[in-house]
ROTI-244795 format. One record per residue (C-alpha): z, x, y negated. Coordinates in steps of 0.25 Angstrom, whole numbers, plus 5000, padded with zeros to 4 digits. Layout:
<sites>
ZXY...
</sites>
This chain:
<sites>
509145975128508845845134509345725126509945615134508745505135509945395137510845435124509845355115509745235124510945235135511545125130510744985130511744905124511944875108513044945098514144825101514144865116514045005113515344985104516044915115515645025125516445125115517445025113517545015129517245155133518345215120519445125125519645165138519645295131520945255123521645215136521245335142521945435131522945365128523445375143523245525142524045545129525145465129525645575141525645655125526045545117527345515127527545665132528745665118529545575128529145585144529245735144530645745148530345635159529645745167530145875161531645845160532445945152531946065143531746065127530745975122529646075121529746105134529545955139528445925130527646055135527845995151527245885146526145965138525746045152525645905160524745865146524045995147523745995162523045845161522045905153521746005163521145875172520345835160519245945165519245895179519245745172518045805165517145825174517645715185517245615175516145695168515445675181515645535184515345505172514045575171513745535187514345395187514445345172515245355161515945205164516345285178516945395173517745305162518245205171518945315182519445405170520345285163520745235177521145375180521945395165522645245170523345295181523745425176524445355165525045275177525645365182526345415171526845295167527645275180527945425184529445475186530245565178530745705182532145635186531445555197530445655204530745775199529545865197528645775202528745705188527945805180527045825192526345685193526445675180525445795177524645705189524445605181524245685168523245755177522545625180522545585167521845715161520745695174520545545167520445605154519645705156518645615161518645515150518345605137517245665142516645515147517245435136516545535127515145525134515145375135515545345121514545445116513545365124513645235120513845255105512545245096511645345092511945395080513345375079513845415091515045485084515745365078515645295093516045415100517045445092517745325098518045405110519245485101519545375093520045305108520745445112521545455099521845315100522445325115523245435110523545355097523845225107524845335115525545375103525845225098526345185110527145285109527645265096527845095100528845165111529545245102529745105092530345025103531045135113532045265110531545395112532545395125531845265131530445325130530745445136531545375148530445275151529645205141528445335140528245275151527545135144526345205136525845265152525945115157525145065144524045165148523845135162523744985158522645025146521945105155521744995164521044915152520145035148519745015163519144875160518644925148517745035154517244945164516344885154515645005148514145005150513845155156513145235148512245355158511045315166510945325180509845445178511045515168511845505181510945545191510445675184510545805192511745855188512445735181513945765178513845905186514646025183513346095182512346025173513646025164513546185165512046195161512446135147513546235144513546245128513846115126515046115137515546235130515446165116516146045122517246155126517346215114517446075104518446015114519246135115519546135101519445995098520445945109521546045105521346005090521545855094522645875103523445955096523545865084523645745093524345735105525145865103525345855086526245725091527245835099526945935086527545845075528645835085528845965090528446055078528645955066530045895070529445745071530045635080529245585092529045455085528645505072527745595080527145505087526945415074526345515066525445555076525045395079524845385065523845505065523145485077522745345071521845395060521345495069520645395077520345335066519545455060518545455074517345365071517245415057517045565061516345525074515345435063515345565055514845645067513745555068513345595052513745735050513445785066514445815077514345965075514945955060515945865064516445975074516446095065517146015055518345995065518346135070518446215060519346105052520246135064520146275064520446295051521646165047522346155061523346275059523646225043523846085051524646105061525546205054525846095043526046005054527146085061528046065049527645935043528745835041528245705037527545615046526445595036526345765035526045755050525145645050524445695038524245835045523745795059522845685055522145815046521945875057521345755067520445735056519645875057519945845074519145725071517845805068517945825082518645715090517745605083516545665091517045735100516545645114515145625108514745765104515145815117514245695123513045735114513045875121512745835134511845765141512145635150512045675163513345765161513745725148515245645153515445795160515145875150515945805138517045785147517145925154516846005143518045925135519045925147519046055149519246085132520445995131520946035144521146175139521346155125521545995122522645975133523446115132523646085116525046035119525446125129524946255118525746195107526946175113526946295121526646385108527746315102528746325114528446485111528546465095527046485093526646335090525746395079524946465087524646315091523746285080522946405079522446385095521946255089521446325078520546405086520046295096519446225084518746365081518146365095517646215093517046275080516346375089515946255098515446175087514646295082513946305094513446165094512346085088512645945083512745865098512445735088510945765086510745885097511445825108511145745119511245605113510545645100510545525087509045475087508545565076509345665077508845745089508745875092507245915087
</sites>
């Protein structure tokens, strides 16, 4: 293996700017996920909007496909922004991806009901659900890369970690403006117009993180950019254990963390017999100390190594997340709920904390944006994005057990993935000074 001659050097500036270049770089990744999930965050109360009539189930699984299919851009987003990053710069590939999120979320906003354009409701707005998975899907594999760039050696997985503590938090940020409408409009108000007001808030935000990336320094060398084969399909392919292993973690990974986030918020209602508010309380509440819990573990990774960190969240999950979820499917206080779901976030932790930089550690610069971003789209467009749509279709057939038992397995095949790999932190591509491979 050839270790990136740059990792060690690439930024010139001092610790303060490299903060700020987190801070610059992790908040246009707020924006950008909180416009992709308050579309789940809101789905409680827009779904009749474009799926008139039917039982409640029914709605919320129309809405789950349209959620499901904008992960099946994330692939295509993937590589579009894998390779502009990896030709272009990272700052590029950044810039296009939030102005792309903003328009999406646009579009959303002002977008007719069933009642005014009949089927062409639902149609444009998988369009711009479409759009917004393409932005997506550009942005983690990117964000990852350049977060993991700037950090200091050595602890790399307390700054990186930053790169989830901004996704929870724009889901977190979704669900309180959420919870803000549901204190100041009835239940028939939101769903008549005013779900409309967290798309309109994310179009303006979106526009700041614009102004916000502009300022990032970039991070790759003209001779990173200009290598043969930089940000190509094929360069990607003569490194396939590492793509594979990126596969595997994400597959298991991204189903965990969506299950006990964006759909746990629809569970406690659907399976528990919580109100939407409650719901979206508990789960605000929750999501809260799980970003919270980040930098620690990511810090921790940078101790213990990311390899132990990640067989301590597979097989945790493996093993507790049937107990846990079966408790959750009958718990009746608020505090049972949160109680139960933050135990699980806690082992998802392991892996969401260090989930961008051990991906970037595996490969080298010239296709490193493509390879993190690709090999993760096209995980949690299989498995993250149909998580939903699984659980609510399982429980339309009265099988919602089986549910947690397809979790169960995914974080066996992230244990596999896990086993297969040596420690990225110290045999990776961007080795800690005195800990290289000998």
């Amino acid at each position: 293996m050839t270790v990136d001659p740059v990792a060690e050097v690439k930024d010139p500036h001092d610790t303060r700017k490299r903060v700020f270049a987190i801070i610059g770089g992790s908040s246009g990744n707020l924006v950008e996920w909180y416009d992709f999930y308050v579309y789940a965050a809101t789905a409680l109360y827009f779904a009749p909007t474009f799926f008139p009539g039917g039982n409640p189930t029914v709605q919320l699984l129309n809405t789950a496909a349209i959620f499901a299919v904008g992960f099946l851009m994330r692939p295509i987003g993937g590589w579009l922004f894998g390779r502009i990053a990896d030709t272009h710069g990272r700052r590029a590939s950044m810039l296009i991806s939030v102005l792309l999120m903003c328009f999406g979320s646009l579009m959303i906003a002002v977008l007719p009901g069933y009642d005014s354009i009949g089927i062409a409701a639902p149609a444009l707005l998988l369009l711009a659900r479409l759009l917004q998975g393409l932005s997506v899907g550009g942005e983690y594999g990117t964000s990852a890369t350049y977060m993991s760039e700037v950090a200091v050696a050595g602890h790399r997985g307390f700054f990186a970690s930053f790169q989830y503590v901004t996704l929870i938090g724009g889901q977190l940020l979704a669900l309180l403006v959420v919870v803000i409408l549901q204190s100041l409009y009835t239940g028939d108000e939101i769903r008549a117009w005013a779900w409309r007001i967290p798309f309109f808030i994310g179009a303006a935000t979106a526009v700041i993180a614009l102004f916000l990336r502009r300022a990032l320094h970039e991070t790759t060398t003209e001779e990173d950019r200009k290598r043969k084969g930089a940000g190509t399909i094929s360069l990607l392919l003569k490194h396939p254990k590492p793509l594979l292993q990126v596969i595997g973690l994400t597959a298991g990974g991204s189903l965990a963390f969506y299950a006990f986030t964006t759909y746990m918020q629809k569970f406690l209602v659907n399976s528990a017999g919580f109100s939407a508010a409650t719901s979206s309380e508990t789960m605000a509440a929750v999501l809260f100390c799980y970003m919270l819990l980040q930098p620690p573990l990511g810090a921790l990774s940078d101790r213990i190594g990311r390899r132990n960190c990640l067989l301590i969240f597979s097989a945790g999950m493996a093993i507790a997340t049937v107990p846990i979820m079966t408790y959750l499917s009958g718990v009746t206080s608020p505090m049972g709920a949160f109680v139960g779901i933050l135990g699980a976030l806690f082992i998802v932790s392991f892996y969401t904390s260090i989930s961008g930089v051990v991906k970037a550690e595996m490969f080298p610069a010239e296709i490193r944006a493509l390879g993190v971003g690709l090999g993760y789209a096209i995980a949690n467009s299989l498995f993250g994005g149909t998580a939903e749509y699984v659980a609510l279709y399982l429980k339309s057939i009265g099988m919602e057990s089986a549910f947690f038992w397809y979790v169960a397995v995914f974080a066996l095949i992230s244990l596999v993935a896990t086993l297969s790999m040596k420690d990225p932190r110290s045999h990776g591509y961007m080795p800690v000074p005195g800990r290289e491979k000998n």
